[in-house]
C-alpha positions in Angstrom: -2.7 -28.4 2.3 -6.4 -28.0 0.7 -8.1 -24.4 0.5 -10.8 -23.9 2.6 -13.5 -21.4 2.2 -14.7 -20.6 5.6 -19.2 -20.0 5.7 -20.0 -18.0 8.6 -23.7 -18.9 9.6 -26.0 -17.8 12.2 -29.0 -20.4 13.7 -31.6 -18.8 11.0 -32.5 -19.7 7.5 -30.0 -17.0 5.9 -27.5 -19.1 7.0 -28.7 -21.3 3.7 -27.6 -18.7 0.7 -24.1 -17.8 2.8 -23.7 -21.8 2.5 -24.7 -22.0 -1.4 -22.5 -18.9 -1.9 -19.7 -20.8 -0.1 -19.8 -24.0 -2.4 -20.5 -22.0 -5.6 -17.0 -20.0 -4.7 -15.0 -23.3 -3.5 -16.0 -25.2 -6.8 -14.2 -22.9 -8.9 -11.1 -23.2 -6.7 -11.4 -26.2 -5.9 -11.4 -25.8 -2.2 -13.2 -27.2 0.9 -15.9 -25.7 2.4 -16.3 -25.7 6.3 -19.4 -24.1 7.7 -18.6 -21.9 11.4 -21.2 -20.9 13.8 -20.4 -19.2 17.3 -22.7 -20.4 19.7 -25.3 -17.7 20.8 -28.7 -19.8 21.2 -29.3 -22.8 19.7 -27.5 -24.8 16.7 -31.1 -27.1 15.3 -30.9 -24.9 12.2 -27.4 -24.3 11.2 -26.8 -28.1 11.8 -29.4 -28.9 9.6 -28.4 -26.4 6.6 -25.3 -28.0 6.8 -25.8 -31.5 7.2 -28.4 -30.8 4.2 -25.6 -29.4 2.2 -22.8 -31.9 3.2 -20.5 -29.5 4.6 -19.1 -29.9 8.1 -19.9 -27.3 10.7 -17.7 -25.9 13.7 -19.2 -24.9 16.7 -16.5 -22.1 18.7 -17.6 -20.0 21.5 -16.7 -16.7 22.3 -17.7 -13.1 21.3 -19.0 -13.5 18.2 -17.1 -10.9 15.9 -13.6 -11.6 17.0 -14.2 -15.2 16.9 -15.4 -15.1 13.2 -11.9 -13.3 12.5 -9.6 -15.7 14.3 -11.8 -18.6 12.3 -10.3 -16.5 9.5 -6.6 -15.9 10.2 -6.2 -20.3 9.8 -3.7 -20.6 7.4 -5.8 -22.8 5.4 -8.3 -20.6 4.8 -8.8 -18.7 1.3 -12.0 -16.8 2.3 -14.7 -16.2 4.4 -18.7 -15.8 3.5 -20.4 -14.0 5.8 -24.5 -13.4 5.5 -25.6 -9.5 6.3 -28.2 -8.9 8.6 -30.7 -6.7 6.8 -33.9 -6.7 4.7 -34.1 -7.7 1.0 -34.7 -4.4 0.3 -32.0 -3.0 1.8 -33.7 -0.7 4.5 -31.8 -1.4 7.3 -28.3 -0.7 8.7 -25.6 -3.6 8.4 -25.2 -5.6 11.3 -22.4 -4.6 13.1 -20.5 -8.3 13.1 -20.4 -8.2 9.4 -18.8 -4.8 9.5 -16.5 -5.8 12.4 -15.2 -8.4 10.6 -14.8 -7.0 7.2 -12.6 -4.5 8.4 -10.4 -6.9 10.5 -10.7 -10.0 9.0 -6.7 -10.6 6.7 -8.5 -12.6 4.3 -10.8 -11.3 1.8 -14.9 -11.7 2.8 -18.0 -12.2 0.6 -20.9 -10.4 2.2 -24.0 -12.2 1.0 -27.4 -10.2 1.3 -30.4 -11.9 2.3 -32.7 -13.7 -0.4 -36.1 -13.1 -1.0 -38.1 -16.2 -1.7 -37.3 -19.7 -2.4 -33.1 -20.1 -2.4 -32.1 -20.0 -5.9 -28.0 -21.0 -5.7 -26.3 -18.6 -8.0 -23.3 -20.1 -9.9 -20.5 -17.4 -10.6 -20.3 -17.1 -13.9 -20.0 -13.1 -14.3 -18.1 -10.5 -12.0 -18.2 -7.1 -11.6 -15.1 -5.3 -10.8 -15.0 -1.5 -10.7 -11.9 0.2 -10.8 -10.6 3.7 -10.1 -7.6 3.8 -12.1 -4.9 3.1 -9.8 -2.7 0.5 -9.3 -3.0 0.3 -5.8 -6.7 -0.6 -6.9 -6.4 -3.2 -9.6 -3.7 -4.8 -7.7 -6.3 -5.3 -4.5 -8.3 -7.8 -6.7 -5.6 -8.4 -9.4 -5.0 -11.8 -8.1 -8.5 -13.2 -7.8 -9.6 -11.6 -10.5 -7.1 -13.3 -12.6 -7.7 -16.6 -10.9 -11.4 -16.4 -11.3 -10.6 -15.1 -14.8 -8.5 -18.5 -15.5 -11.3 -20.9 -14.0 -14.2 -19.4 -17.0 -15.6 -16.2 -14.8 -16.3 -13.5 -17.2 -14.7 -10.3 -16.4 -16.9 -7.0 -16.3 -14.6 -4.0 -15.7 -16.2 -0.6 -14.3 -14.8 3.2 -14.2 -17.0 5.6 -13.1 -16.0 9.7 -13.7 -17.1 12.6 -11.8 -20.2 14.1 -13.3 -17.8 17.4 -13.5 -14.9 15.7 -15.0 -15.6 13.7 -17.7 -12.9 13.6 -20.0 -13.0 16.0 -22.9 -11.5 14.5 -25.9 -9.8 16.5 -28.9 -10.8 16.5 -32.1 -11.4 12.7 -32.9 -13.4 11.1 -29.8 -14.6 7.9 -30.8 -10.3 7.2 -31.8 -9.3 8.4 -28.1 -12.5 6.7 -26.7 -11.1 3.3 -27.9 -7.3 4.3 -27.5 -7.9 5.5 -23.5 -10.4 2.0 -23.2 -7.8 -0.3 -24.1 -5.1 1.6 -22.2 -7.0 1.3 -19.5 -7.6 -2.2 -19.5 -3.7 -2.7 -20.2 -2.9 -1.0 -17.1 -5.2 -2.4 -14.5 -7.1 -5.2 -16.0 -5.5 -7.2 -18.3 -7.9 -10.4 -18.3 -8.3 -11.6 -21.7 -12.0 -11.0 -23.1 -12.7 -8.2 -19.8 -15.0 -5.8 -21.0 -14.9 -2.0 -19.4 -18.1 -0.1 -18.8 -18.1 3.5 -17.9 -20.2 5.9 -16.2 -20.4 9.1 -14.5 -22.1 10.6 -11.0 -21.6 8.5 -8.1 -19.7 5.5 -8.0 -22.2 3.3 -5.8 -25.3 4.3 -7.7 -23.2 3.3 -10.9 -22.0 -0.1 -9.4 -25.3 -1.1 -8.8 -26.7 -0.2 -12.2 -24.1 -2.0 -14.4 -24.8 -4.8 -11.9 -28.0 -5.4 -12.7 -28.0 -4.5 -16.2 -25.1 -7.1 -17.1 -26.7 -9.5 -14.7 -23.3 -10.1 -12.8 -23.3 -12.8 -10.2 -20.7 -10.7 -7.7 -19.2 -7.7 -7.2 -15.4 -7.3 -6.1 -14.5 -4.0 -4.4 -10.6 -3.2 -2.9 -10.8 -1.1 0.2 -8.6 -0.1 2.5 -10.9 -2.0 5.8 -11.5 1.5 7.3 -15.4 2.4 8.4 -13.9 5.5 10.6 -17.2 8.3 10.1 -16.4 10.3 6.4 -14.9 6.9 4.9 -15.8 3.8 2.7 -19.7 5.5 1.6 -19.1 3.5 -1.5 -18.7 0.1 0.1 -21.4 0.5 3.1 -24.0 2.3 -0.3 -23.0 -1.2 -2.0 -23.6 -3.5 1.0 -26.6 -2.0 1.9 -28.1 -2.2 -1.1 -26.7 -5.1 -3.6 -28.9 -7.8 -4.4 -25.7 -10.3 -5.4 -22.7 -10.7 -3.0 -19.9 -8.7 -2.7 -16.2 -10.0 -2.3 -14.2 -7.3 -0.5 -10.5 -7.1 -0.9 -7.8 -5.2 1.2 -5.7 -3.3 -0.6 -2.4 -3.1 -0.3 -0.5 -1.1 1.8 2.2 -0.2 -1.0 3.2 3.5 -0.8 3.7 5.4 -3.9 2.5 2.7 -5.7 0.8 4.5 -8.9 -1.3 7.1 -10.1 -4.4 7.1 -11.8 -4.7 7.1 -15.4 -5.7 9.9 -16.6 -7.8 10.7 -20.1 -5.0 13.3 -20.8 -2.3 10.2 -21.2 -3.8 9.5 -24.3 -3.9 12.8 -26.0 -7.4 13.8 -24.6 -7.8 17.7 -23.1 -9.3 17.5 -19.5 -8.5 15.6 -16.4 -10.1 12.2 -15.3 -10.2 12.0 -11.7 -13.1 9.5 -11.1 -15.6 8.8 -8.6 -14.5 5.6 -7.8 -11.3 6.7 -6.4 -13.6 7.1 -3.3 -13.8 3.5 -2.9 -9.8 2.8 -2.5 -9.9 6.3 0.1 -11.4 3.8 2.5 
């Protein structure tokens, strides 16, 4: 049975970029798209976006939130592409469907922000995946990373340190630099030709930086699907304010399944607890 990415739209012209987004994914896995719309008002819009883009749309009825994520549970389905409700800039909350769904939804969801100007379909070409040094992380987007990986998506890795614990290395840096880089990547990346960036400070504020910087096309982020008050700042920091769309991936629910590399492990003299271990708290 074919793959189908599922494209959640809404009656109003954002429905357009979640329906680029959509294709652009599907093409790589060469998987069916199928647009979704739960009937709140009319359907002149949606039904044009989709006839325009030759994809065939579903009407369902029913609250709209738990709809999307039975739409989602289909066995067929491989994803789901959801637009968020919010101003280019970023200014306002995210609509509370989107963040309904994400945390219930048992596939993974690409959250597309809304588009200033014309529509200008993005193909995928680079990915950003920031990782925290855990396996309970890398394996959350290990296997679509690889997949992507195998289909000609460049890999940008992303570790980002506590301003207060940035790792001290010994008496040759540059060596232990390069020896803990490539351990790294050993242990929780392994995609030929992935390249690892790191930073320090806050893991959302660095996300977005090397984002835009290496002009990456999406983001991937594991998380545990928990938006309970004191969790996930990273993810709702990141979907409020990327301009690219963000794939987020549940991670798993393996106990004891790793600890976090540390710059110690390769002969260095402090501790390496990053920031971005924040992101896989939930």
């Amino acid at each position: 049975m074919s793959k189908t990415v599922i494209a959640a739209v809404d009656n109003t012209a954002a429905a357009g970029p979640v329906i680029d987004t959509a294709l652009s994914i599907a093409s790589i896995f060469g998987a069916d798209v199928e647009a979704v719309h739960v009937r709140e008002d009319g359907v002149t819009t949606v039904t044009a976006l989709a006839k325009a883009a030759k994809v065939p749309l579903r009407l369902l009825e029913g609250p709209p939130a738990q709809t999307l994520i039975g739409a989602l549970r289909d066995s067929p389905t491989l994803l789901g592409v959801l637009g968020i409700r919010r101003t280019a800039a970023g200014h306002h909350p995210i609509g509370h469907i989107v963040l309904d769904v994400v945390q219930h939804a048992n596939r993974p969801v690409v959250a597309v922000p809304p588009q200033s100007g014309p529509r200008i379909p993005r193909p995928l070409r680079r990915l950003l995946v920031p990782l925290d040094g855990t396996a309970v992380a890398a394996n959350a987007v290990d296997e679509m990373v690889q997949q992507l990986c195998e289909c000609g998506v460049q890999v940008l890795a992303l570790h980002v340190f506590d301003a207060e614990r940035v790792p001290r290395f010994s008496d040759q840096p540059q060596h232990e630099v390069e020896v803990w880089e490539r351990e790294f990547l050993a242990r929780y990346c392994r995609q030929p030709g992935t390249r690892l960036h790191t930073r320090r400070g806050w893991a959302s504020s660095a996300v977005l930086e090397v984002a835009t910087a290496e002009h990456a096309d999406m983001i991937a982020l594991g998380w545990a699907q928990d938006l309970s008050p004191g969790k996930a700042a990273v993810v709702r920091d990141v979907l409020r304010k990327a301009t690219v769309p963000v794939i987020l991936l549940p991670l798993s629910e393996q106990p004891g399944i790793g600890t976090a590399i540390r710059p110690a492990d390769v002969g260095t003299a402090g501790p390496g607890r990053s920031a971005t271990s924040r992101l896989s708290s939930g």
